[in-house]
N, C-alpha and C positions, 0 to 999 in steps of 0.2 A: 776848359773842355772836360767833358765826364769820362768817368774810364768805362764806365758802363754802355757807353755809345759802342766802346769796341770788344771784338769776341775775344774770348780767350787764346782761339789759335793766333791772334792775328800777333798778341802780346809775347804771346811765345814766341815766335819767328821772328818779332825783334828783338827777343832776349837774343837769342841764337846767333843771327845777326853782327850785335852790338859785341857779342861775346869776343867773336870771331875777329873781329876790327881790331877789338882790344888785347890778341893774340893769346889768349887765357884758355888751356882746354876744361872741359868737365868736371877735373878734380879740383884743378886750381882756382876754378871758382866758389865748387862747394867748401873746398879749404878756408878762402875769404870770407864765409856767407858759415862759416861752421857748421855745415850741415852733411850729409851723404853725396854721395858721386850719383847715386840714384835718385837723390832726390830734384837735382839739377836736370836729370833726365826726364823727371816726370813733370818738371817746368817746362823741359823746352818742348817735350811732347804734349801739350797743354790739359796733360792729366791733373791738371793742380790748379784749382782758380785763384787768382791773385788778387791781395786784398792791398789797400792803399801801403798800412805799414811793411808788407811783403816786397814793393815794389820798391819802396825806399829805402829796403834794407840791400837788396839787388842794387839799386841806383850808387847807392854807396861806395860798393866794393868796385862797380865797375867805373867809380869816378863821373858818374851822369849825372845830368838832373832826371828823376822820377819820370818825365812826363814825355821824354822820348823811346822810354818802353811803350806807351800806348800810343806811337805814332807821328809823336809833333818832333820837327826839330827846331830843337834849343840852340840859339850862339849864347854864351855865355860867357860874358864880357871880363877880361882882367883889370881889376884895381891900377891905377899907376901906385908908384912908391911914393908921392902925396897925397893920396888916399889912406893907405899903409899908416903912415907919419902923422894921420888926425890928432891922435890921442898921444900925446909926445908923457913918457914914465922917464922922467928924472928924480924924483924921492918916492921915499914911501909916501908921503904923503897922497902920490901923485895915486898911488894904488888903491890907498884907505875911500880918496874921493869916485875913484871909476866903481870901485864896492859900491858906495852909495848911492850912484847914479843907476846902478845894475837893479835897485832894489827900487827906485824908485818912478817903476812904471805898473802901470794896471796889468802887464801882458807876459809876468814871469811869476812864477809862486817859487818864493825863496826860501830853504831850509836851512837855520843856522845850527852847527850839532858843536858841542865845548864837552869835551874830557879832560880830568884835570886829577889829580894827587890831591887828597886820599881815596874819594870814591874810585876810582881807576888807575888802574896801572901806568896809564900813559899820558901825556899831558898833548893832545893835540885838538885839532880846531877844522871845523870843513864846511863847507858852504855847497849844497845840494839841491836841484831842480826837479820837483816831483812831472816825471814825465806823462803822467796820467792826472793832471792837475787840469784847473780849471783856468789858467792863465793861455792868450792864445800863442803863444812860443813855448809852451813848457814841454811840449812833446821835440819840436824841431830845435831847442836849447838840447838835450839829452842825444838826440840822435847825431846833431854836430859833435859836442863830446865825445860821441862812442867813433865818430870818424878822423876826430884829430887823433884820439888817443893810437887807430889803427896807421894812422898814417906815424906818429912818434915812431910807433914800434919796427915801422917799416925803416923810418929812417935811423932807427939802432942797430937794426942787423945787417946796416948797408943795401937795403930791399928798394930802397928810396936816395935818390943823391939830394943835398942842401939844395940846389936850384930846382929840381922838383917840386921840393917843400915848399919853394917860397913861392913857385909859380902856384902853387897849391893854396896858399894863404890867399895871394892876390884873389885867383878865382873864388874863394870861399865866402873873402868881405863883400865882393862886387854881388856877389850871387844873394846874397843876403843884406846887401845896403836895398833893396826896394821894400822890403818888411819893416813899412813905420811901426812905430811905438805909442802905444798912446799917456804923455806924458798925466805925472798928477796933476788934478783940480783944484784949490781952494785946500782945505783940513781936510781929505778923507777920512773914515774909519778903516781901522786894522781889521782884517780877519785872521782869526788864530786855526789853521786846518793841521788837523792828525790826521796822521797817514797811517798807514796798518801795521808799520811796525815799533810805533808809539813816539816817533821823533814827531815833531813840530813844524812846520811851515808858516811863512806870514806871509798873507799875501792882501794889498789895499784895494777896499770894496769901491768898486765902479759905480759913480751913480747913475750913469749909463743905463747900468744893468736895469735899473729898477723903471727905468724909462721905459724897455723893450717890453717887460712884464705887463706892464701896464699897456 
């Protein structure tokens, strides 16, 4: 369903709504959403047109999916704890292999970044998702991150209890087990993408792609 189909007031009044439910008043949302107490007011007063990434950064804070600010309701199913248990990490090894399988889909653009002694002071290592890439999860990879890392933080200052989190985790996988992947073909080629602040990304060319062009 478009978002376009619905008016701005109508998305307000369910922001407002949803807020309410979620017993969170004005500040405490714009606090979540790091934005002004004013600016949450000119959300729900529908001074502010709301753009997809606007709504999913709303959807975020108040723990929703996206798409019942414009109206629809979502049941959104919890993972059992055999769901949870798929991916069983008993060695490193077990981590080196889920790295590998992370990288080897057409639908994430993976950044590898290596600092190391002498050129730098620090000898660390980090693996990065350019959110404005051209893989199709590379935006919804980034935004998940930016929402576990809110929830960690919650669950450090005691903002959040462990059964929270976990119910939290369950909802997260399920919500995001229907977004297949589209595994590699045959030897694809590599593409080498710089990003603008000159790190590297690699991400394997679809020959999909070149199906569609054509």
């Amino acid at each position: 369903m478009a978002v376009q189909t619905f008016t701005q007031e109508e998305i307000a009044k369910n922001l407002k709504r949803i807020r309410k439910e979620r017993k969170l008043n004005q500040k405490q949302l714009a606090a979540l959403l790091d934005k002004s107490e004013r600016t949450i007011q000119n959300y729900e007063a529908g001074e502010t047109d709301f753009s997809i990434s606007m709504l999913k950064d709303i959807a975020i804070a108040l723990d929703i999916d996206w798409r019942e600010l414009i109206g629809e309701r979502i049941e959104i199913p919890i993972a059992s704890q055999s769901e949870m248990d798929k991916y069983r990490i008993d060695n490193f090894g077990d981590i080196v292999s889920l790295l590998f399988k992370l990288q080897e889909t057409y639908d994430v653009t993976m950044g590898l970044q290596v600092a190391k002694p002498p050129e730098d002071m620090e000898w660390k290592a980090g693996i990065s998702i350019d959110g404005k890439g051209n893989g199709k999860y590379d935006a919804d990879f980034c935004l998940f991150l930016e929402n576990w890392r809110d929830k960690l933080d919650m669950l450090c200052h005691n903002l959040l209890s462990m059964e929270g989190y976990r119910e939290w985790q369950r909802k997260t996988v399920a919500y995001y087990s229907s977004g297949a992947v589209t595994p590699l073909q045959g030897h694809p080629d590599m593409e080498l993408c710089v990003l603008e602040s000159g790190e590297h990304s690699y991400r394997w060319k679809n020959p999909n792609d070149d199906k569609k062009e054509n």
